[in-house]
N, C-alpha and C positions, 0 to 999 in steps of 0.2 A: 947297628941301629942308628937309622939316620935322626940328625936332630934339626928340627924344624926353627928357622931362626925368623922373625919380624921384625923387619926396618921400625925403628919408630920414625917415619914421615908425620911431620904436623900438617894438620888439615886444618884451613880455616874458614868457617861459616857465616855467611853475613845473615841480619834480618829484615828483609824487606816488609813494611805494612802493607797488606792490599790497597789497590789505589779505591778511592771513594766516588762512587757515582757520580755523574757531573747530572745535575740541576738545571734542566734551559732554562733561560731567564724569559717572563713573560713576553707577548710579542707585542709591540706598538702600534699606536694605532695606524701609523703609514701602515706598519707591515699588516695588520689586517684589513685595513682598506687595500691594499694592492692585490693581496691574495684573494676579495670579495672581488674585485675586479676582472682580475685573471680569469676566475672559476665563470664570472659571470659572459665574459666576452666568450673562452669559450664553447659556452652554452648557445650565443647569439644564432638564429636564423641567417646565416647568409647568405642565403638566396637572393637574386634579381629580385629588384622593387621597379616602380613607376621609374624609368629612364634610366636604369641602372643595369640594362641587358648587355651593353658592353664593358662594364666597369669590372676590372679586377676584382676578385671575392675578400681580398686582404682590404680594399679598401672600406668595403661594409664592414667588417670586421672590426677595422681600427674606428671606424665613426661611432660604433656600437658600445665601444669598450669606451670611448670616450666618454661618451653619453652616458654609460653607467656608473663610472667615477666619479663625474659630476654629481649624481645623484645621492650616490655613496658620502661622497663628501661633505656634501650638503647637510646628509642628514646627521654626521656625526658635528660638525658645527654646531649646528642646531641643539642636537641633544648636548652640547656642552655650553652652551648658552642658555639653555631655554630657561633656566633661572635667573638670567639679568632681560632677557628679554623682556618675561613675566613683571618683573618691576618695573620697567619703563615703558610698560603700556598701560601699567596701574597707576603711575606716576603721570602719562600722557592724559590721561581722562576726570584729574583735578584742577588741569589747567584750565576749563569754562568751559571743554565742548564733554559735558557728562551726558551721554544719551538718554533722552526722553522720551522715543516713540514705543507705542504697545507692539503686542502682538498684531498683525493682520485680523478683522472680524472675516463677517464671511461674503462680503461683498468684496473684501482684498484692501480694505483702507485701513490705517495706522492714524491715531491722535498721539500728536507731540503735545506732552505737557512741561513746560519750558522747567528743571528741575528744581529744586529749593536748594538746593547744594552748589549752582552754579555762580559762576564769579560778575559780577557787574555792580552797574551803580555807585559805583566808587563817587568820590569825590564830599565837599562840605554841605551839609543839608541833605545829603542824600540818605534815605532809609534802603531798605531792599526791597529790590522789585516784584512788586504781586504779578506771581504766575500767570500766564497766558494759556491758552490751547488753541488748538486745530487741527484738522484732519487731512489727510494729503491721503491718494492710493500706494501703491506698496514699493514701486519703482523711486520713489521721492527720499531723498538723503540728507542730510546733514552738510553742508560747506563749512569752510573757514572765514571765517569774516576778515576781510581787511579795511584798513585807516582809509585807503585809497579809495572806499567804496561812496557813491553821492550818500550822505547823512553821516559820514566820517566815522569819530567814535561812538555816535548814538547808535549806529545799528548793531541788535543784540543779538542779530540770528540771519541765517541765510538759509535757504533749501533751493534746490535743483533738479529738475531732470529731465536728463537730454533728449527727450521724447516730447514732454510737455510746456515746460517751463522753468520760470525763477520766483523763489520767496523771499523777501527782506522784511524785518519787524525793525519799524524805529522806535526805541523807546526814549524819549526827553522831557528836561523835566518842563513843567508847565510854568515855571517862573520867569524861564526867557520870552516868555512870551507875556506875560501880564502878572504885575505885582499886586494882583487884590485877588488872587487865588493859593489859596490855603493844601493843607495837607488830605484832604477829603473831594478832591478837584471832581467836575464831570465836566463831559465834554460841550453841556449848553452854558458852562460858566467861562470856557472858552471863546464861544460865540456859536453863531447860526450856522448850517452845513455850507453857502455859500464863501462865507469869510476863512472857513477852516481850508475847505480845499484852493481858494488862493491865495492863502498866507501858506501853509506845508504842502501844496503839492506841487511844486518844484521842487521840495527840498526830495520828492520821492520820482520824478523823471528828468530832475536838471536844467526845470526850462519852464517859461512861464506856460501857467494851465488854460490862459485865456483863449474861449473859442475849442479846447479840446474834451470839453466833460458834455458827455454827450448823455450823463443821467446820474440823477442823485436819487436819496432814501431814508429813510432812518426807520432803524430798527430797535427794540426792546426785547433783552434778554436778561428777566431775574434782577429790573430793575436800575440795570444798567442802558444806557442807552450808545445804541452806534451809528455812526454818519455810511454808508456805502457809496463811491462813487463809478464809473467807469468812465473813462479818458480811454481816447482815441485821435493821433497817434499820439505818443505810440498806446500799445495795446494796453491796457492796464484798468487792476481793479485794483480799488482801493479804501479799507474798512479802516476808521478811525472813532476813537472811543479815549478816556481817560480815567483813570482810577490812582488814589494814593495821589501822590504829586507829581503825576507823570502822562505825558500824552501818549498816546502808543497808537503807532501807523502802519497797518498790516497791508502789504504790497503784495498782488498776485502781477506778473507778467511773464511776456510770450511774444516772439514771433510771429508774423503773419499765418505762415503755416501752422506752427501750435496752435495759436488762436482758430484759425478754421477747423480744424480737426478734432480738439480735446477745451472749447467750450464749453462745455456741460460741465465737466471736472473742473476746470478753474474757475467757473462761478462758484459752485458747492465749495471749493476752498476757500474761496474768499467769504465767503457767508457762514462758515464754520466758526470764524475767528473766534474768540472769547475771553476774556479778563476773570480769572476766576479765584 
């Protein structure tokens, strides 16, 4: 009887942990802007456009994909700004140009009502400025007022438009001109409509008015009264009135061309004027 004999060989067993899933780490925004780009270029039409029948197909391609990056990019800018933008345009509309115009009626004009919120008048003796109005058609906008402008820091307001014309409002006060006019000023305690437009109206075309006001007026609105003139050259209409302790000189002008053409409209604005 055979006898069955077993080596004791040692065996030795190691333990290995299974390895742990790997996690991709979220992708960046290059990296999905590149990958929006990629997909988007190409999707592009490469087809021949207008003079492009002999231009390689890579090169529409590559213009394509550019063009969509930029866009791409743009827009993630954007969205990562758009909350400081948002404040510095809320912030932009405290500094004195706060918009005043309505809606459009239904002839297409907007009445600017000069805001109660906006910045002027500064200085000693001064109170703030009683609101204005007028009416412009729908193409008419908002300027930037500069120092550099004829009526320097009195002018409170500018409008434009590149079809029609230009708007300036001088608002000052009534002291520089006569020391026995009170806080309650009109514009016949200033003087007669002759004496008004040759004392300020240079100060609103830069040049003496003698010889160019080819017609005067006055008008009463709600008890107030206003002097209207029109001078010629240059083209210019010109509503003055005073209210509070302040004169205020509403300038409509134009071009030759505008003037021919959109007469009807810059009278009706100048005659809109109002102190309200």
């Amino acid at each position: 009887m055979g006898a069955t004999f077993f080596s004791s060989t040692s065996c030795s067993l190691s333990w290995r942990s299974p390895p742990l899933p790997r996690i991709p780490a979220p992708p960046s925004s290059y990296t999905l802007v590149k990958a929006a780009v990629t997909t988007t270029a190409a999707r592009v039409d490469i087809g021949p456009g207008p003079g492009d029948d002999e231009r390689p197909c890579w090169v529409s391609t590559r213009r394509s994909a550019l063009a969509a990056s930029g866009v791409l990019l743009s827009s993630v800018v954007l969205g990562v700004l758009s909350g400081e933008a948002e404040a510095v345009v809320k912030q932009g509309l405290l500094a004195g140009r706060i918009p005043g115009l309505s809606e459009p009626d239904e002839q297409g004009w907007r009445t600017y009502r000069r805001p109660d919120d906006k910045s002027g008048g500064h200085g000693v003796g001064w109170s703030p400025i009683i609101p204005y109005a007028f009416s412009v058609p729908q193409d008419w906008e908002e300027v930037p007022v500069s120092i550099a402008d004829l009526g320097g820091t009195e002018i409170d307001l500018r409008f434009a438009s590149s079809k029609e014309g230009r708007i300036f409002v001088i608002v000052a006060p009534v002291r520089r001109f006569a020391d026995n006019i009170y806080d309650d000023a009109t514009i016949e305690q200033i003087g007669p409509p002759e004496k008004v437009i040759n004392a300020f109206g240079p100060e609103v075309i830069g040049e003496n008015v003698e010889g160019k006001v080819i017609s005067m007026s006055v008008a009463e609105h709600l008890g107030r009264t206003y002097y209207q003139f029109e001078l010629e050259p240059p083209h210019c209409l010109i509503t003055a009135t005073a209210a509070g302790n302040r004169l205020y000189l509403f300038s409509v002008t134009g071009n030759g061309l505008q003037w021919k053409r959109h007469y009807p409209d810059l009278k009706r604005i100048a005659e809109s004027f109002r102190v309200v």
